[in-house]
Each structure stands twice: as structure tokens, then as C-alpha cells.
N, C-alpha and C positions, 0 to 999 in steps of 0.2 A: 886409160888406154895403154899405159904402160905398164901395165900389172902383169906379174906373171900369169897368175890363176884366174878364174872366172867367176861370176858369179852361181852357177850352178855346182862347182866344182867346190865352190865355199859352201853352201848350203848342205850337198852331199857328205863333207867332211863332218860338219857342225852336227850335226844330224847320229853319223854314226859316232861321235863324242859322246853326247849327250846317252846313247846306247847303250856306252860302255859305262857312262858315269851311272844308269838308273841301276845297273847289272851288279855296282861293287855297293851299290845302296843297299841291295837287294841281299847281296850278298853279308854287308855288316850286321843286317838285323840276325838274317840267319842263325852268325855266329853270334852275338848278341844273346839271343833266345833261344838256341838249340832246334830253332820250329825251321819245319820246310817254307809253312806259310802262316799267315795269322789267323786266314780261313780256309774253310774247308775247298773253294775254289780251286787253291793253288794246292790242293795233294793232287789232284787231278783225279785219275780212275781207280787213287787206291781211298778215295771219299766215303764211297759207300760202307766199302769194308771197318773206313777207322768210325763212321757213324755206328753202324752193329757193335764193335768192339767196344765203343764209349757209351753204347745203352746198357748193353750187357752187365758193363763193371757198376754201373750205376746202380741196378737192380739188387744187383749183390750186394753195395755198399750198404743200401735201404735195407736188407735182409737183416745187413751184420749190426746197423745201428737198433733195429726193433727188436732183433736177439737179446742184444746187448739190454734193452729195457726191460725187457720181458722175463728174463734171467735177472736181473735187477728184482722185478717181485716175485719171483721165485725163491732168492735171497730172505729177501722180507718175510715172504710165508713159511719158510722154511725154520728162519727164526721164532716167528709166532707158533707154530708147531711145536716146534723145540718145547716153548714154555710151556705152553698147555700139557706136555709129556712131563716136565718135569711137576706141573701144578697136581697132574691126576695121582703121581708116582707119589705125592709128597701126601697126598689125602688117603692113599692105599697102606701108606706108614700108618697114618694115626689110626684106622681102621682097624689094623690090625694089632695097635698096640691097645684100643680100645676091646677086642675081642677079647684078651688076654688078661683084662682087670673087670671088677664088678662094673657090669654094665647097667646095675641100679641106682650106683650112686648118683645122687644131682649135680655133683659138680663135675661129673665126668660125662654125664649126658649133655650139661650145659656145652662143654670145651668140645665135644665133636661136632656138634651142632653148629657151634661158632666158628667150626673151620668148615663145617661145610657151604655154610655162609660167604663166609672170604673167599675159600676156593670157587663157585659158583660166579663169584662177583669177578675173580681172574677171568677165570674160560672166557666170561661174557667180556671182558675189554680186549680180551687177545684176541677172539672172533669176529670184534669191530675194529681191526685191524686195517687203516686207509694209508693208502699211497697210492700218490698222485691224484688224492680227488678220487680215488675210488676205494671204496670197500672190497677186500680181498675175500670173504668168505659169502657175500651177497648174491651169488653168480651172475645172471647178464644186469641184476638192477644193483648196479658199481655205485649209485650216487645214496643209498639208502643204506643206512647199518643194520643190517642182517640180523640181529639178537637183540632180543629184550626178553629176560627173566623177571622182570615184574618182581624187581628186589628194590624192597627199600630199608625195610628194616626185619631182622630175625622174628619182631614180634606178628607185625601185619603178614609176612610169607606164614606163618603157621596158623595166624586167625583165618586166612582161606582155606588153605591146607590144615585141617584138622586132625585128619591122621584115621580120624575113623568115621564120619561121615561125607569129608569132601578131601578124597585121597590124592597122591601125586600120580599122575597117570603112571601105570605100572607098564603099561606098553608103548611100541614104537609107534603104531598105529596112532591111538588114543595120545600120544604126547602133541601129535603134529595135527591133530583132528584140526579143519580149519571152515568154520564156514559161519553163515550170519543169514536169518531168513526173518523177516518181517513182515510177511504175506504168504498165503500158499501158491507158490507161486505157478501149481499146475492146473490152479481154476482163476486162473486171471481173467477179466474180462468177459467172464458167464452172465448168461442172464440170469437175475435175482440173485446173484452173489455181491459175497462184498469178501471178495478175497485178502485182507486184512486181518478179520477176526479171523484163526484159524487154530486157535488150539483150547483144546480141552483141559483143564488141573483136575487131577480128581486127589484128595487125598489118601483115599484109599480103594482101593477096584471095586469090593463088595458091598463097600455104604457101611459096612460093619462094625462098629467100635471097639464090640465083644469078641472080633474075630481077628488072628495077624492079619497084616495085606501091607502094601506098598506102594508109594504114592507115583502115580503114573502122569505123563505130559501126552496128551495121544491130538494127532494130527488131520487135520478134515480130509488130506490124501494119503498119499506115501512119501510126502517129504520127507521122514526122517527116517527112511530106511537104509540110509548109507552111514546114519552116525555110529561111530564105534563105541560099544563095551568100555569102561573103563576112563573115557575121556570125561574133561570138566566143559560143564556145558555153564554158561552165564544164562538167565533170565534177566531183562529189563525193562521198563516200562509193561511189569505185567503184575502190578497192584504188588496185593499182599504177597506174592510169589516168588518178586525180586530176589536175587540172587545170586550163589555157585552152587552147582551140584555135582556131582559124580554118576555117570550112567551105569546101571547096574548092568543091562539088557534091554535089546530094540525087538521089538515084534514089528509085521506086518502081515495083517489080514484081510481079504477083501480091500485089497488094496488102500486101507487105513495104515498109516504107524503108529505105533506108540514105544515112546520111553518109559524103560522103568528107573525110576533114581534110586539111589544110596539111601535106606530111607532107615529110621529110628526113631519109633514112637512107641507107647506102653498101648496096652492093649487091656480094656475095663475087664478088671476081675476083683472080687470082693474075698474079705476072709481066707487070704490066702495063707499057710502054712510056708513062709519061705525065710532061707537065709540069708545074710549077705555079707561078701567080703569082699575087703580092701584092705590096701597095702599101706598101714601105719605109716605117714610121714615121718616119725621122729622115736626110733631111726625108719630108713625108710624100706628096708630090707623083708619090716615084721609083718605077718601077713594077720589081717584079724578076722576076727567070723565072728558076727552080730544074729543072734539066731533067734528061732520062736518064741523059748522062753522069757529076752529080753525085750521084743517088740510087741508082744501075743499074737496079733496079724498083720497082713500089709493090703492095702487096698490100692490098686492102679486105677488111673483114671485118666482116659487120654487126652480128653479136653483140652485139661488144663497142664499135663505132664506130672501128674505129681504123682509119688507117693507114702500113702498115709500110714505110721503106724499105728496098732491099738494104744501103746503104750505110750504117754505124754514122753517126748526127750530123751527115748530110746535112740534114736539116730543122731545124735548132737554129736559124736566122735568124727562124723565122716566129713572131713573140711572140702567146700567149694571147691571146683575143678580138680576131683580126684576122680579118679576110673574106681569105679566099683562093681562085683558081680552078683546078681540076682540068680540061685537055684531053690527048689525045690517048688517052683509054681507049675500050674497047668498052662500058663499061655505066655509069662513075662522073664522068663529065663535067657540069661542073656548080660553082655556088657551093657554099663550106663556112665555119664559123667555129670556130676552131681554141678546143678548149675545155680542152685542155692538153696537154702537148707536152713531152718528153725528150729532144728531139734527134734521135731516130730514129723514137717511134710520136707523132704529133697522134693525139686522142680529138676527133672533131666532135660541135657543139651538135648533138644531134640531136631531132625532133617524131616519132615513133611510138609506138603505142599496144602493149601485151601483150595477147597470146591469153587471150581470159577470157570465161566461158559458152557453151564450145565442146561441149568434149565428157566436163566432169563439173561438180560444183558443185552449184549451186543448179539448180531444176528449175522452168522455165516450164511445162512440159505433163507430169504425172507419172499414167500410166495400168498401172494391175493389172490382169491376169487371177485368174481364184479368188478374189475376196476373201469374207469370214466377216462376219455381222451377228451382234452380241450385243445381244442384247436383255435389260435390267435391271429386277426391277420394283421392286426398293427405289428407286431412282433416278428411275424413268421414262426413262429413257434406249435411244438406240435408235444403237449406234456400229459404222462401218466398218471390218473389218481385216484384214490381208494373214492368207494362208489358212495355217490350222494356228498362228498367233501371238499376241501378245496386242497387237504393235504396230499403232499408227491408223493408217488411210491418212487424209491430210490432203485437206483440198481437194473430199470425198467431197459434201457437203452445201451447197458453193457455190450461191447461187441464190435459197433460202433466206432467208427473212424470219421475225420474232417476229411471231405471229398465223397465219403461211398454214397452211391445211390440207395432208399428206399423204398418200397413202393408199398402203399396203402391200398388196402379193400374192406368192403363191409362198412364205409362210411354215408355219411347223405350227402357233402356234396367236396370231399377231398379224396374220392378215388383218384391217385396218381402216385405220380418216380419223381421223390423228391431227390434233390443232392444237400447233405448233411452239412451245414454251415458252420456249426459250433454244436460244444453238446455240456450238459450242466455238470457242473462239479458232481453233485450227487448220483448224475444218469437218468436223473428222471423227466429230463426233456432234452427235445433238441429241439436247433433254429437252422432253417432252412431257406436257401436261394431261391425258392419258385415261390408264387404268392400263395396263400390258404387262404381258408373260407373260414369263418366265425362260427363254431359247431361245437359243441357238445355231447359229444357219441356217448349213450348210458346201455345201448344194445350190446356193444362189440367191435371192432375192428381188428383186422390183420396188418401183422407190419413183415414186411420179405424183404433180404436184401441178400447181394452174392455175398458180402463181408460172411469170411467161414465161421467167427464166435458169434455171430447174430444169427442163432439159431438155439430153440431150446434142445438138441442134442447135443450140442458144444461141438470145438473143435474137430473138423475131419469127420464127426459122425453126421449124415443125411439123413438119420433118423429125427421127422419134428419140422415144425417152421420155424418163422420165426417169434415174432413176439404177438399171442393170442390176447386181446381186453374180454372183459364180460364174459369169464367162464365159470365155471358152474364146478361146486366139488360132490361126488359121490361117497358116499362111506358107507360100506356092507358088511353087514354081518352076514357069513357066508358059513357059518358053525363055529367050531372049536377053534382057541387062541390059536396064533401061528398060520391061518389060513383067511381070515377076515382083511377086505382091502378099501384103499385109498383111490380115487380116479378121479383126473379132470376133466371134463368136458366144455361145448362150446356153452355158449350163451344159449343157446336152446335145447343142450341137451340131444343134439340128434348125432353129434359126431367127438370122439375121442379126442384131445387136444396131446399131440405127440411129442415126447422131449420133457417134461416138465422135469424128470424126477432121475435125467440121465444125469445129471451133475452129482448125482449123493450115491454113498454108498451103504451096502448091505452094517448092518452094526449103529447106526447113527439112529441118535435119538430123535425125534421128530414133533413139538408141539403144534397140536390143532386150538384154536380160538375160534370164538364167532361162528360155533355152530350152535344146534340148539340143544344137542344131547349126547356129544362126541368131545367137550375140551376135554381134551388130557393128554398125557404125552405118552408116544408109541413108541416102538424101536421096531427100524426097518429088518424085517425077516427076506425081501426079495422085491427085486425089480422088474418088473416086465423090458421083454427087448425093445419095446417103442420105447421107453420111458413115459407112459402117462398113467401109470398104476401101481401104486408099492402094496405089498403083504406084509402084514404086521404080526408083530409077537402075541402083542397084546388079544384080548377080547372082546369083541365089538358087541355091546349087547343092544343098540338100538341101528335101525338102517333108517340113512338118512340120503335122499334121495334129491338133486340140484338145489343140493345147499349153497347160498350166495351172500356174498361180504364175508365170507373166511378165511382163515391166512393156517399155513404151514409153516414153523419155523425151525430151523434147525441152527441152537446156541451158538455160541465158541468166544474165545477168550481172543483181546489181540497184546500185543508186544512184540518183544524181539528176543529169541533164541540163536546165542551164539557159541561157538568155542573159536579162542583164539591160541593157537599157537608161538614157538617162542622167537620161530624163524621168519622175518617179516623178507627176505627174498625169494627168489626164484630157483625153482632146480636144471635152468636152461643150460648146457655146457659154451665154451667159448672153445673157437677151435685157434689155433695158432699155426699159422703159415711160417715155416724157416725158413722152406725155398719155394723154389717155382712149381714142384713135383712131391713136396714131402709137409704133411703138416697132423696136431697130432689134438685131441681133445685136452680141455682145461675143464673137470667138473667139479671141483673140489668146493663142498661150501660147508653150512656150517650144521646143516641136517646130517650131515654125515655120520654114517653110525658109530663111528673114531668118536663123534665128540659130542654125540648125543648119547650114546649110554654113558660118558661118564655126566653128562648132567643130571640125565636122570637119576643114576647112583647115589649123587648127591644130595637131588630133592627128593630121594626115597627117605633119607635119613635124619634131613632138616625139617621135612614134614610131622607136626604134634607137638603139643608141648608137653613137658617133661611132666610125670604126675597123672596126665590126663587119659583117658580110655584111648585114644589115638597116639598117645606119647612114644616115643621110640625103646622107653625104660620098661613099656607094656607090649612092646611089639620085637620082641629080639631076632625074630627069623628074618627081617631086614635088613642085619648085620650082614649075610650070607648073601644076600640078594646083591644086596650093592658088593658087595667082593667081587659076586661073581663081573656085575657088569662094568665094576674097571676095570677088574682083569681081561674082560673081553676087548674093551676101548684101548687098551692097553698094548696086547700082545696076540698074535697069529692063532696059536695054541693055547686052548682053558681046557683046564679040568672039571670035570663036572657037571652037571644037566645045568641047563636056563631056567631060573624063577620063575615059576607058578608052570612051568613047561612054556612058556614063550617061546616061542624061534628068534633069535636074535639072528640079527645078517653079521655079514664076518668079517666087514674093515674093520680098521683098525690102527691104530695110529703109527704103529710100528712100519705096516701097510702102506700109509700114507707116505713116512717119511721116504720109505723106498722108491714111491712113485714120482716123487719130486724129486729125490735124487736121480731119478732115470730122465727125467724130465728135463731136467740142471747140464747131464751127459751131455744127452741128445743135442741141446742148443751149443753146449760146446764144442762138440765136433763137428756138427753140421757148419757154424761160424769159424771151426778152424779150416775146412772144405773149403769155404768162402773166400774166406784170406788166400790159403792158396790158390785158386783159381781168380782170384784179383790179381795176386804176384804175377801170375801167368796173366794176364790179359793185359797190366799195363806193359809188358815188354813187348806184344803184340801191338798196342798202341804207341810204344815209340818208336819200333820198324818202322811204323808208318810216317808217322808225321816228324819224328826227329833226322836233324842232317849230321851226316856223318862231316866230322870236325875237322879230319885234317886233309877230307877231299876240297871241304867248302874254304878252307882258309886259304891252300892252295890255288885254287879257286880266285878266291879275291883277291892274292898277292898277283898272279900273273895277270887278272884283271887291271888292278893296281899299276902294274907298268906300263900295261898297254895304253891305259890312261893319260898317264905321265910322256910316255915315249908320244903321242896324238898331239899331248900339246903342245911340246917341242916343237914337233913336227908342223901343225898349223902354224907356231909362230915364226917359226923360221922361212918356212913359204910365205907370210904373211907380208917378211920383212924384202922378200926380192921383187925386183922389177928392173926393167931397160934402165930405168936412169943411173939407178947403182949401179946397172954392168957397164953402161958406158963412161 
């Protein structure tokens, strides 16, 4: 009661203390940290602003550090460029220093060869050039090495490449040829196909021994009317045909393809008047000529590749794997390379193919007359088969999907819409969801369904049903070869069975069986537009009218036909973002014509061996070829026409480095933009949120007293009352 002050008057004082003390709190971080606030709360309404401001700079930063990486493999490829420029420059030296000396000698055809070996094996590690986990010359497939030259040793790269039967693709085209087919794959799933077997060997087009020709690959469609000229096509898994070849030319007729390969075989001729020369190994410069007087004849024979002279050991001069020249023949004139030799018979290297899926084997188009449906109902099963047997016909059920409906007619007691359960490896049955009846059809049945390949018109075409049993074959002699024809009908002969014959084409050989006066094989001359009637070449001299248990077959060979290429990437570009508004393509790989003619260059040169009809010692306008195309790989400007007339495209490596350095620019100004416009944005963000130092200190120092002078002041009131004054 004797206090000066009150209790509200203490409270009020303590209160605004406490004010002052949070204010110089506030105010020591301040200066402390240079920050108005620690968050965005205490900017107040300049928040939003320093929020923009600090995404902004942020964006930018992310720009200038992916620049910064991105320029980093530009670096890298820029380097790798480099050397491949100095690898090709270095290979144009010995070219041309090889131009300039006997380009016969062996050991000077050995030492360019051997560089163009090494140089090859360069390009190929500099073009598998990785950073960061990715391949630079790959394009978007970064985790894959983009090249493989299929080099191992100088000898196996020239035992493929021969030089004169299996050549180094001479074109861009033919270099990059890329594809692999093991099926025809535009009769898939037809009825009575078996789209696997689909190619024909012939070794020679005419059958003719006594006559030139050239071994052809011909296709049950037009598969292979996109392969290029010139390109190495591999055989495998196709028996005696296995293989490399070289495509000479692709036809397409009646919508058939056929390849024609690289081909070198003799051609039977007896008592021939000819000479032959070759270039004496030792020394190897001397050219010799073996002539009539010393062999008296020479007899070819293609069988076996030989050939024979009159004269016992007349040919004993000519050592294995030499090129040698045949003139003065009516049909075998021409290079050979002697692949061994007794003195009397050379056996030449020879490239031809064997007759295979001609006229037995394996079955592209395998069609019955009569066949039997058995119907199971333990099973559910509903399977096609040759009449009177228990053997499946395969192929029956092509079409066919798990789920589609089928519906049956023409049965005794399984008219209905089945839904297809499963269907047999072979095709020649399927099993079905709804129950069957136990039946035996030897009349005939129809099988219909929407599935568009379960129809004999095939795909898209409405001409035909679907799968007819118990039909009947007609074959008429209607006059003269060329006009005599094929027809299927029902089981009774009252109506045309449509589609059978839409799957083949005009040209295709066609064997009949299991008639009584018709097996022989035809060659289709025409198709009717239903498809149930082909015209043949041939001449029908007996008409044979609902003949039943006969089959139509049409051969072919199966394996796999492929060319692979050197470039195992993609040609997809990457685009690169620098800013929010500005971004520029990356397509640089290793297809690039910079750095694919000088490969090819190389492997024009490396391909044959030395000595041999392919050797480079027997092919010198190769010299000139590969010149030209380093020089093209090389530099902006060549003189001169393109090999064989090619069109070559016009990058170039000189090109290239231009465009990386433009590319190298770009990221450096656009990141130096960046920088300054970061310099600018953080002094925008410290208007914002930094406090000016010598408001704020002042600030706290008068704070500061005010503090100091409060407490004073509360203790000095603290300490008065009535009793001290009295």
C-alpha cells in the first residue's frame, strides 16, 4: 500500500520492456544476417516479388549448369572428331604415297592394307566414344555402342570380303542396307500357308549348265523389293546356301521379288580353243600367257568348277589363289581365282547358290482336295484331315485367333458359333468352349468367321469364305499351252469354292499330286478375280473332271535372309534446351557421311587379298575411288565425279567441326546471357530481402538505449514508496 506504482502500471511497463527487448532481438539477427526476415513472412508484400525473382534465378542456374555439361560433351566429341580428322588425313597420306609407287608389289599392297586396317579399327573406338554412360555418336540409344566393323583380323575381314565375289558395299545405300526376315511376312497367317518356307535358290534362272546365268534368291511376295543393289545380304539356316553374298540387282514382278547375287561359275563348254593369263608371282609384275599350243584344249564344267586341260600338267605354273584370265572362249571368258590346281584340272573360287524349294521339300502353299473334319467331344476339339486318314492337314485353321467366334455349316449335327479356345501348333485344329458332337464329316463342311485372315481371299479381300472341307479339283484342257486351267469346287461339284488361289502369285510354280493323269508341276500363267481358278503355262492333255484326294503345292525354301549394318544406333536427333525460348538439334552420329565414306574408303581398299582375282593389286581403280571418298569425308570442296557415278551427300568432317563449334558458341553466349541476367536478378533479390546496415544498426543502438534507459527507469520507480519518503 505504500508503493508508488500499481499493479497495472507494472504490468504495462514490463510489457512494453519486453517490446523493446523482442525489437533489438530482431533487430541483432538482422544485422547478423543481412536478411530483413529468415522467411518469406516478414518481407511482407515484397514476397511475392522475391518468390518470382528466386525462381527465375533458379531456372537460369539449371540452364547454366546443363550448358555447362552439355558443352562438356561437346568438348569430348569435338576431341573425338579431331582424331578421326587426323586418323582419315593420316590414311590420305599413305594413299597417296601408295599411288605414287608400284601398286603391284606385295609388300606394298600388304602395308596399305594393314593401315587401312588400323585406321578402321581407330574411327571404330573414337565413334564408341562414351561419357557419362553414354555413347556420343549412338543418337537417342546413348547406352549402346553405335559401331561395329566386324574386324577381327585382316585375314577373316577379306575372307568375307573377297574383293570379287562378296564386295565391300560400294554405296551409302547398300553400306547401311539393314533388315532380317525369316518369314514372308505379307502372307502370314493365310490359309494353307505356312509363311516360313518363303524362298526360292535357284542356281541358275534357265536350269542351263551350257548356258551364262546367275544365281537368283526369289521371294513368295515382294519382300525383298526394298533391298538394295550392291549390299551384303547373309543366308542362314538355309542348308547348302549358308552364307555372304553381294546383290547384284532386285526385280519385282507380279508382285514376286527376286535377288540376283554376285554370282561366278563356268559355264559347260568342251574343246575349247582358249588362253590364259596370269601375273607370275616371282617377280610378280610378269604377266604370262598359257595358250592352245601348250594346253591343246580346255574343257569347263560347272558341276564340279573345274577346268580340264588336254595336255597332262599344262597348268601346273598357276599357284592357288592367283586371279587368272580366261579369253578366247565362246561362253567362259572372264576372271577366275584358282582355288586348287593338279597341274592339269584348276577347281575355281566359285559364288553360286543350290536348287532348293523348287520342286519338293518344304511347302509354302500346301492345298487338299477331300479333306475329313473330326469332330471330338471329349476334347472339344474340331481338326482337319486328309480324306480316309487320320493325318492333320496343317495350316487348315491359319487366321484364327484365341477368342474369335466360328461358325460351322454343312455338318450332321455340329451346325453352330463356336468361340475358339486354343488352336494347334501346326493349325490343323482347334479346341473350343461350347460342347461338340462326335462326327466324322467325309461330305464337307464350311467354317466362317469375322477374323479378316480366315478367309480364303486373305486379308481385306471379300472375295471367298472361309475354310471349305470335301472339295473337288477340276483340271481342263481348254486347247493350246497357256490357256488350259485349275478349279476348285464344292464336294458336289455344283458350286466354285472362292479364294483358294488369291494367296499365289502369277510366275509360281505349282505341283499337282494325287490325280490320275495331271501330276506334274505347272507354272501359273493367271489368276481369276474370285481366286478359285488358275491358268497355266503348261499343256493339259487329259481333262479331269471332280478329282478328289489331290493336293496343289507350291515349294520354297525356309531360313533367314539378312544384311546387317555397321551402325547398331539410331538416327533420332536430341534437341537441347539452353533457355526457356531458345533450343537447337543434336544429330550428329556415326552414319554420318563425315565418317561413313571414310569408312567405306577404307573397306574399298582392305577388301581381297593380295594376288587374288578380288585383290586390290588386280583392282587399282579403287585407288581413285577411295581418294575420292576421303577427300569427300574430309573437306567441303572435291574435285572430280563420285565412283561408279554415286551421288555421295556432302557432309563432311570439316562440316561437322564447324557445326560443333557453332554449337560450343551458342552455349557460350547464351550462358554468358545467363550469368548476366543472374548478376541482375540477385541484386533484385537483395533489394528485397537484405536490410540496409547502417539504418538497421542505428536502429538497434537507439533501440538499445531505450532499453537500457526502461530499465533504469522501472528500477528506480521500483525502488520508491511512502516509507522512503517519509
Amino acid at each position: 500500500m505504500t508503493r508508488i506504482s500499481s499493479l497495472a502500471a507494472n504490468t504495462l511497463l514490463v510489457k512494453q520492456i519486453f517490446r523493446t527487448q523482442q525489437r533489438v532481438f530482431d533487430q541483432q539477427v538482422q544485422v547478423a544476417s543481412e536478411k530483413k526476415s529468415q522467411d518469406y513472412t516478414g518481407i511482407g508484400t515484397g514476397t511475392q516479388r522475391l518468390v518470382n525473382l528466386e525462381n527465375s534465378r533458379e531456372a537460369l542456374l539449371k540452364f547454366v549448369q546443363l550448358n555447362d555439361q552439355v558443352d562438356t560433351q561437346f568438348n569430348i566429341t569435338t576431341a573425338a572428331v579431331d582424331g578421326m580428322r587426323e586418323v582419315i588425313v593420316d590414311f590420305r597420306r599413305s594413299m597417296d604415297n601408295y599411288r605414287q609407287l608400284d601398286g603391284k608389289d606385295p609388300a606394298r599392297v600388304k602395308d596399305i592394307q594393314d593401315t587401312a586396317y588400323r585406321s578402321l579399327q581407330s574411327l571404330q573406338d573414337l565413334l564408341n566414344t562414351e561419357f557419362d554412360g553414354q555413347f556420343l555418336f549412338a543418337g537417342s540409344r546413348a547406352r549402346t555402342a553405335p559401331v561395329d566393323l566386324g574386324l577381327s583380323t585382316v585375314a577373316e575381314f577379306q575372307a568375307k570380303y573377297d574383293g570379287a565375289n562378296v564386295i565391300f558395299p560400294p554405296t551409302r545405300d547398300a553400306h547401311l542396307e539393314d533388315f532380317s526376315f525369316s518369314k514372308d511376312e505379307n502372307n502370314t497367317d493365310k490359309l494353307f500357308i505356312d509363311a516360313s518356307h518363303f524362298m526360292q535358290f535357284k542356281q541358275d534362272g534357265d536350269g542351263n549348265a551350257a548356258t551364262p546365268g546367275s544365281s537368283t534368291i526369289t521371294a513368295t511376295s515382294s519382300l525383298f523389293q526394298n533391298v538394295v543393289a550392291g549390299s551384303t545380304i547373309t543366308i542362314t539356316a538355309g542348308g547348302a546356301n549358308n552364307g555372304s553374298y553381294t546383290v547384284d540387282s532386285v526385280t519385282t514382278s507380279n508382285n514376286i521379288s527376286t535377288i540376283t547375287i554376285k554370282t561366278e561359275m563356268l559355264t559347260d563348254e568342251s574343246n575349247a580353243a582358249a588362253a590364259l593369263t596370269y601375273r607370275d608371282p616371282d617377280p610378280p609384275r610378269l604377266t604370262k600367257i598359257i595358250g592352245t599350243p601348250d594346253v591343246g584344249s580346255l574343257t569347263f564344267n560347272r558341276a564340279n568348277n573345274r577346268i580340264t586341260a588336254a595336255v597332262a600338267g599344262a597348268l601346273s605354273a598357276i599357284p592357288v589363289g592367283t586371279k587368272f584370265t580366261i579369253s578366247g572362249t565362246t561362253l567362259n571368258n572372264g576372271d577366275f581365282t584358282v582355288s586348287s590346281n593338279d597341274g592339269t584340272n584348276i577347281v575355281i573360287k566359285d559364288v553360286k547358290l543350290t536348287d532348293d524349294g523348287l520342286t519338293s521339300g518344304d511347302a509354302f502353299f500346301d492345298y487338299l482336295t477331300d479333306t475329313d473334319v473330326l469332330f471330338t467331344a471329349a476334347s472339344k476339339t474340331i481338326q482337319i484331315r486328309q480324306s480316309g486318314t487320320t493325318t492333320p492337314v496343317a495350316n487348315s485353321f491359319n487366321g484364327l485367333a484365341i477368342g474369335d467366334s466360328v461358325t460351322v455349316a454343312g455338318s450332321t449335327s455340329n451346325n453352330n458359333t463356336f468361340t475358339v479356345a486354343s488352336i494347334a501348333a501346326d493349325g490343323s485344329s482347334i479346341t473350343v468352349s461350347q460342347a461338340v458332337a462326335d462326327e466324322s464329316d467325309t461330305t464337307g463342311a464350311t467354317f466362317t468367321s469375322t477374323a479378316s485372315n480366315f478367309r480364303q481371299g486373305g486379308v481385306g479381300d471379300n472375295t471367298g469364305t472361309g475354310l471349305v472341307t470335301g472339295t473337288r479339283m477340276v483340271i481342263t484342257n481348254v486347247g493350246a499351252a497357256g490357256n488350259d486351267t485349275i478349279q476348285i469346287k464344292t464336294a458336289d461339284g455344283s458350286a466354285i469354292v472362292k479364294g483358294v488361289f488369291t494367296n499365289l502369285k502369277v510366275g509360281m510354280s505349282i505341283a499337282a499330286t494325287g490325280t490320275a493323269s495331271n501330276n506334274s508341276t505347272f507354272t501359273i500363267k493367271a489368276i481369276s478375280a474370285d481366286g478359285s481358278t488358275i491358268t497355266v503355262n503348261q499343256d493339259i492333255s487329259t481333262t479331269e473332271t471332280d478329282t478328289n484326294g489331290a493336293r496343289l503345292t507350291v515349294f520354297a525354301a525356309d531360313g533367314t535372309i539378312s544384311a546387317k549394318p555397321y551402325y547398331l544406333g539410331d538416327e533420332l536427333s536430341q534437341t537441347v534446351r539452353v533457355s526457356t525460348r531458345r533450343d537447337f538439334e543434336v544429330d550428329l552420329n556415326a552414319i554420318d557421311p563425315a565418317f561413313e565414306k571414310a569408312i567405306r574408303a577404307m573397306g574399298t581398299i582392305l577388301q581381297g587379298k593380295q594376288g587374288s582375282e578380288g585383290g586390290l593389286d588386280h583392282n587399282e581403280g579403287r585407288i581413285d575411288e577411295a581418294l575420292f571418298l576421303l577427300e569427300s569425308s574430309l573437306e567441303r570442296s572435291v574435285a572430280g565425279n563420285p565412283p561408279s557415278g554415286n551421288v555421295e551427300l556432302t557432309s563432311n568432317i570439316e562440316q561437322v567441326q564447324i557445326d560443333l563449334g557453332y554449337d560450343r558458341v551458342l552455349l557460350d553466349t547464351t550462358n554468358q546471357l545467363h550469368k548476366n541476367l543472374i548478376s541482375f536478378l540477385e541484386g533484385a533479390i537483395s533489394d528485397v530481402e537484405n536490410i540496409d546496415q547502417s539504418e538497421t544498426i542505428t536502429k538497434l543502438l537507439d533501440d538499445q538505449r531505450a532499453l537500457e534507459a526502461s530499465f533504469q527507469s522501472f528500477a528506480r520507480i521500483r525502488q520508491l514508496s511512502l516509507v522512503n519518503y517519509i
